[in-house]
Every structure is written in C-alpha cells, then in structure tokens.
Backbone atoms as SQL, in Angstrom:
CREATE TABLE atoms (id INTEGER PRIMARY KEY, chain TEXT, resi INTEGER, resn TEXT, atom TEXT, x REAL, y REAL, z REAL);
INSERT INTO atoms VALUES
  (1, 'A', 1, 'UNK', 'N', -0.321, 102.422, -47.836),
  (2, 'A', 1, 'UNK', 'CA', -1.759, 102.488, -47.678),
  (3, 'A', 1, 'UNK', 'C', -2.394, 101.175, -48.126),
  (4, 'A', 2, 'UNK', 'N', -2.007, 100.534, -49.421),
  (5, 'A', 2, 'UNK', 'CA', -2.430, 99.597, -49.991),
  (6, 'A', 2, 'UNK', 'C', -2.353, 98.566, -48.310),
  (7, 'A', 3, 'UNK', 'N', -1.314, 97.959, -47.962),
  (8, 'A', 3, 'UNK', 'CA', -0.973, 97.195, -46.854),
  (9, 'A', 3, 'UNK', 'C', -2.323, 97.173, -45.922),
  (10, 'A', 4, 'UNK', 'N', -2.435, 98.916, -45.633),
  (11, 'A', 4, 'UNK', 'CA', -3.658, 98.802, -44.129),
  (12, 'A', 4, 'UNK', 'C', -4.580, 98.730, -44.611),
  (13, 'A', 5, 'UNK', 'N', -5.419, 98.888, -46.119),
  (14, 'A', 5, 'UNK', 'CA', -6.557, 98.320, -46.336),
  (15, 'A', 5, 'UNK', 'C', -6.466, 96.981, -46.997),
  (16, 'A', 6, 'UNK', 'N', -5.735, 96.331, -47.226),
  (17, 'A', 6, 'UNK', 'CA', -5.652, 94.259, -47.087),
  (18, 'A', 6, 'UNK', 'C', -5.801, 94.044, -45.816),
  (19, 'A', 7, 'UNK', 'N', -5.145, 94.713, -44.456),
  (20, 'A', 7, 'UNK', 'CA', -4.985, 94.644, -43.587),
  (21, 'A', 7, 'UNK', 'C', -6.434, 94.188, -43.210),
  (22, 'A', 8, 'UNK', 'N', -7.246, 95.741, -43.140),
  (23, 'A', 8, 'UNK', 'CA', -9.019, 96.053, -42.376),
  (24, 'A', 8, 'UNK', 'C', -9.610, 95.141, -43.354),
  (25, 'A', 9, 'UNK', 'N', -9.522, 94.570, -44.646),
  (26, 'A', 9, 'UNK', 'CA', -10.105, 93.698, -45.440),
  (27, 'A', 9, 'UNK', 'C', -9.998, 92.241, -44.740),
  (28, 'A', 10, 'UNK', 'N', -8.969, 91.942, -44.615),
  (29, 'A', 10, 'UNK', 'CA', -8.219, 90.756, -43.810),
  (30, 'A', 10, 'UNK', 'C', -9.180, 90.299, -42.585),
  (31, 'A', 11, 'UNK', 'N', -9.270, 91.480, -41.800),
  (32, 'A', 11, 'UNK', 'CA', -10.161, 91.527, -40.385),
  (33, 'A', 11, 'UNK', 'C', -11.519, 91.471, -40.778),
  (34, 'A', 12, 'UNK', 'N', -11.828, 92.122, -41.408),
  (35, 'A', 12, 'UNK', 'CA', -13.306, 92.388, -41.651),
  (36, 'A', 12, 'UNK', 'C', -14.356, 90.416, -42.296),
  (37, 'A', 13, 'UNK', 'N', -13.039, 90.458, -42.797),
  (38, 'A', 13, 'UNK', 'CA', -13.295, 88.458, -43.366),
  (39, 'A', 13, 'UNK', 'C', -13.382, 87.799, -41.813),
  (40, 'A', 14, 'UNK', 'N', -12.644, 88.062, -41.095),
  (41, 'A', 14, 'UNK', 'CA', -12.212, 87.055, -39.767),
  (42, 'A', 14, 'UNK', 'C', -13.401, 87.328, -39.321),
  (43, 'A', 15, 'UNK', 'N', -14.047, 88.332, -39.051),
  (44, 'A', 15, 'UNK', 'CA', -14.882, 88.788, -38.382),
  (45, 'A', 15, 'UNK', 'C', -16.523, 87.966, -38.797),
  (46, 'A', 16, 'UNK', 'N', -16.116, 88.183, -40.148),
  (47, 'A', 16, 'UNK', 'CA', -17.857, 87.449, -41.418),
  (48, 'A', 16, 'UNK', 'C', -17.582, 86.042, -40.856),
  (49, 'A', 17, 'UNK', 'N', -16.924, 85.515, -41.417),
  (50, 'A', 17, 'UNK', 'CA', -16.905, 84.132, -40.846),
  (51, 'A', 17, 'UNK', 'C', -16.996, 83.844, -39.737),
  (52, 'A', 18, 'UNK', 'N', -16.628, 84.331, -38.848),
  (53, 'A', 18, 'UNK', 'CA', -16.885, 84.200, -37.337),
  (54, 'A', 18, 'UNK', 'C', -15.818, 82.952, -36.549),
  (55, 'A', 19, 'UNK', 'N', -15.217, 83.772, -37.027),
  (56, 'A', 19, 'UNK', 'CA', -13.499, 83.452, -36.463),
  (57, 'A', 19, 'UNK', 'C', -13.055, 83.539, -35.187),
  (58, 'A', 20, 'UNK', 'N', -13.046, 83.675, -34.099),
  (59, 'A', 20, 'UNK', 'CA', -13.035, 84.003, -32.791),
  (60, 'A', 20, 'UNK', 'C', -11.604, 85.184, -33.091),
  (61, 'A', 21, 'UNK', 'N', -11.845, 86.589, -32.525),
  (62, 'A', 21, 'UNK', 'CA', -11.143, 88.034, -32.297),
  (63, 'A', 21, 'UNK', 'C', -10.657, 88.013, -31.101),
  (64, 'A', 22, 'UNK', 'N', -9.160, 87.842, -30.493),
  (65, 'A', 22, 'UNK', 'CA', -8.830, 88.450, -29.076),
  (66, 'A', 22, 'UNK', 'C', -9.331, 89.746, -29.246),
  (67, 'A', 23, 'UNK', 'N', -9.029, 90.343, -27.989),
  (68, 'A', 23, 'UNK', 'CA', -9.106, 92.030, -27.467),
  (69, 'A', 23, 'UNK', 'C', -8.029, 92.233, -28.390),
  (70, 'A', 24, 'UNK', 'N', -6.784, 92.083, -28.175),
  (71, 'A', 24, 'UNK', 'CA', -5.531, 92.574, -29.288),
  (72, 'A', 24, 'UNK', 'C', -6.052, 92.934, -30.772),
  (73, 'A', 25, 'UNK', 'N', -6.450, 91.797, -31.520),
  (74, 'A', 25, 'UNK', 'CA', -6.620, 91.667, -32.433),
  (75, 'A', 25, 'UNK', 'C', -8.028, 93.087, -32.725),
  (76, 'A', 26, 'UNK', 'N', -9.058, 92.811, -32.061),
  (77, 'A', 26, 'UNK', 'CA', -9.826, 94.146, -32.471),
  (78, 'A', 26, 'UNK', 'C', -9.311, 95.673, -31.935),
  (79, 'A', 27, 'UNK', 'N', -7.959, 95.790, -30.986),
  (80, 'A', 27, 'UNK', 'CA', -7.483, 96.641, -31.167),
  (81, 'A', 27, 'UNK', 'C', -6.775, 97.187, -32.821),
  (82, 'A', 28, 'UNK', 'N', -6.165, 96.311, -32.957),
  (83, 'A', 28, 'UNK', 'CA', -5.529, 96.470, -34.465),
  (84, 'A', 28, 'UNK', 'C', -6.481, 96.420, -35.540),
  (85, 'A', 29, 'UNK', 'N', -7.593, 95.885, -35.391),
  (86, 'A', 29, 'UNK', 'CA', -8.302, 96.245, -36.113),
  (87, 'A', 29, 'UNK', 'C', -9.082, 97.746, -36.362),
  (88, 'A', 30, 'UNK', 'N', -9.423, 98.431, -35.041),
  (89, 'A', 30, 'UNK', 'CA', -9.222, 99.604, -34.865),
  (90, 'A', 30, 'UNK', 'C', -8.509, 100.458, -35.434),
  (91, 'A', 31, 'UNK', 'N', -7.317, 100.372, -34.990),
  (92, 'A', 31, 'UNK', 'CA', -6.099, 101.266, -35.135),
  (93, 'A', 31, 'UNK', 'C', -5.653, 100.976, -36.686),
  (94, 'A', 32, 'UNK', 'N', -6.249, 100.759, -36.893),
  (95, 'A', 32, 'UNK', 'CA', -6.115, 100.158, -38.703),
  (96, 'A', 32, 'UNK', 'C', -7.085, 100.930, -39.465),
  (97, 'A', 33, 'UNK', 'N', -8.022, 100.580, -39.267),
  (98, 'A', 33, 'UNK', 'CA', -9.612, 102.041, -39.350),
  (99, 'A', 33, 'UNK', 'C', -9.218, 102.774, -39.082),
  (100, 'A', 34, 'UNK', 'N', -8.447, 103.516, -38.297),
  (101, 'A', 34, 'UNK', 'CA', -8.643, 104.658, -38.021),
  (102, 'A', 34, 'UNK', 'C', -7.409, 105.785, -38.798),
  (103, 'A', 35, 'UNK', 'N', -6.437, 104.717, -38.639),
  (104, 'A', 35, 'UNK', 'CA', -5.278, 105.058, -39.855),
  (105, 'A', 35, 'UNK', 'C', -6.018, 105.408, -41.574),
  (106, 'A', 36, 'UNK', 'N', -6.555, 104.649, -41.603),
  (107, 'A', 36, 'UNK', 'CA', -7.401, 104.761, -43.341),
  (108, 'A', 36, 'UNK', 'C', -7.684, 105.916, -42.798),
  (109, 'A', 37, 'UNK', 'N', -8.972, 106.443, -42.265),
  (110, 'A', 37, 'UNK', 'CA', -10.050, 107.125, -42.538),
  (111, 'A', 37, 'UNK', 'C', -8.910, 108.587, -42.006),
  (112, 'A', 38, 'UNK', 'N', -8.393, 108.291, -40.968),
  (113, 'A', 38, 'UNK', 'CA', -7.021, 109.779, -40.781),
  (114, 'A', 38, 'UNK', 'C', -6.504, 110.164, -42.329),
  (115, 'A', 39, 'UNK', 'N', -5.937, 109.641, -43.139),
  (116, 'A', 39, 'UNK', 'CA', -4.937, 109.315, -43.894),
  (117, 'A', 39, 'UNK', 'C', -6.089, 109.989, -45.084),
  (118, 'A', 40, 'UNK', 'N', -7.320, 109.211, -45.218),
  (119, 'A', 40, 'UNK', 'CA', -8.366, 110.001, -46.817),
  (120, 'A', 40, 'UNK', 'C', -8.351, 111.535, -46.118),
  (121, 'A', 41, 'UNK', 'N', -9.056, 111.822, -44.907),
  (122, 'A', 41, 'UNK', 'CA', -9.067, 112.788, -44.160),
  (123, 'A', 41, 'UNK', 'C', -7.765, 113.975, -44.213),
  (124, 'A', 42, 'UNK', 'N', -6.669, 113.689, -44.145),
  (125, 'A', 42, 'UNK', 'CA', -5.487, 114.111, -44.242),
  (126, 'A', 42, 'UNK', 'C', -5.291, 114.935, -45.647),
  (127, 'A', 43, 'UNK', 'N', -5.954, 113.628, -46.679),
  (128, 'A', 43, 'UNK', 'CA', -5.397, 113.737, -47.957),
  (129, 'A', 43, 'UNK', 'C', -6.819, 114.983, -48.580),
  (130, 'A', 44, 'UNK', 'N', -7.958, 114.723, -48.133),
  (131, 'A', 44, 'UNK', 'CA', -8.920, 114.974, -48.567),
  (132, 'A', 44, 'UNK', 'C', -8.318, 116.979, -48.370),
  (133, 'A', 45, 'UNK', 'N', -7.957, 117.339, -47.603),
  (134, 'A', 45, 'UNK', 'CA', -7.288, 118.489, -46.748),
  (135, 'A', 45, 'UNK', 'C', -6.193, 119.551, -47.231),
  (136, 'A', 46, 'UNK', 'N', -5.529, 118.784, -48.156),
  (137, 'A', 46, 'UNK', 'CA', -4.344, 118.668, -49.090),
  (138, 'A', 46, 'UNK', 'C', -4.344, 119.680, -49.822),
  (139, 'A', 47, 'UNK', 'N', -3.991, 120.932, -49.652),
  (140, 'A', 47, 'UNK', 'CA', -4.444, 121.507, -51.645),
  (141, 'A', 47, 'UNK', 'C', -3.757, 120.660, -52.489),
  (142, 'A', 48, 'UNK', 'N', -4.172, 120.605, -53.317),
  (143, 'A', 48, 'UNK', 'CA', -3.838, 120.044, -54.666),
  (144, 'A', 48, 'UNK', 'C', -3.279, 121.019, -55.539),
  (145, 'A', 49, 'UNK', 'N', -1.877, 120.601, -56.217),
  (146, 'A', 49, 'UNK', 'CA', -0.849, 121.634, -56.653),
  (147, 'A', 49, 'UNK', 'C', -1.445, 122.186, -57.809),
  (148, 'A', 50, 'UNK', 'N', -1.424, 122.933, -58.549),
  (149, 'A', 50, 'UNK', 'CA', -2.128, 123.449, -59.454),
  (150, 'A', 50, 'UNK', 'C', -1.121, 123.352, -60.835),
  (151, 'A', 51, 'UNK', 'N', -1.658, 122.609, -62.165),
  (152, 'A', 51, 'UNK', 'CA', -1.166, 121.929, -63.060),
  (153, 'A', 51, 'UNK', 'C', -0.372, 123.239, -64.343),
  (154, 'A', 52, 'UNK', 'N', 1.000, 123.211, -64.695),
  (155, 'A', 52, 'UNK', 'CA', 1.483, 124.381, -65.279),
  (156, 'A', 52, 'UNK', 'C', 1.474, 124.112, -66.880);
C-alpha cells in the first residue's frame, strides 16, 4: 500500500508542476486512485476481530 500512495503522490507532483502527462501515464495514475480508495473501502468493510 505504502508503494501506491508514493506512487499517486509521485503523480500528483508531476501534475503541480506541470510536467507534460502521456494518456498512459494518467491511466496509471488512475488505476493507482482507484486501487487506494478500493483497498480503504475494502478495509473500511472488514470486521475487525474482536480483542481476547
């Protein structure tokens, strides 16, 4: 997890500065978002084991 948010951090800089983005590249940037927000979503969903 750590990885894909350096990742969307990574992009999100390219983007501020104004870096020129292929199509590729804002695909993966996408598919990178969308992995995070699946993944809190996923987790958010989770029961949480109950402590003995």
């Amino acid at each position: 997890m750590t990885h894909s948010v350096g990742n969307c951090v990574k992009r999100v800089a390219v983007i501020f500065f104004q870096n020129p983005v292929s199509f590729i590249n804002s695909l993966g940037t996408a598919a990178a978002l969308a992995g995070v927000f699946l993944y809190s979503r996923a987790k958010r969903l989770k029961p949480k084991p109950k402590a003995a």
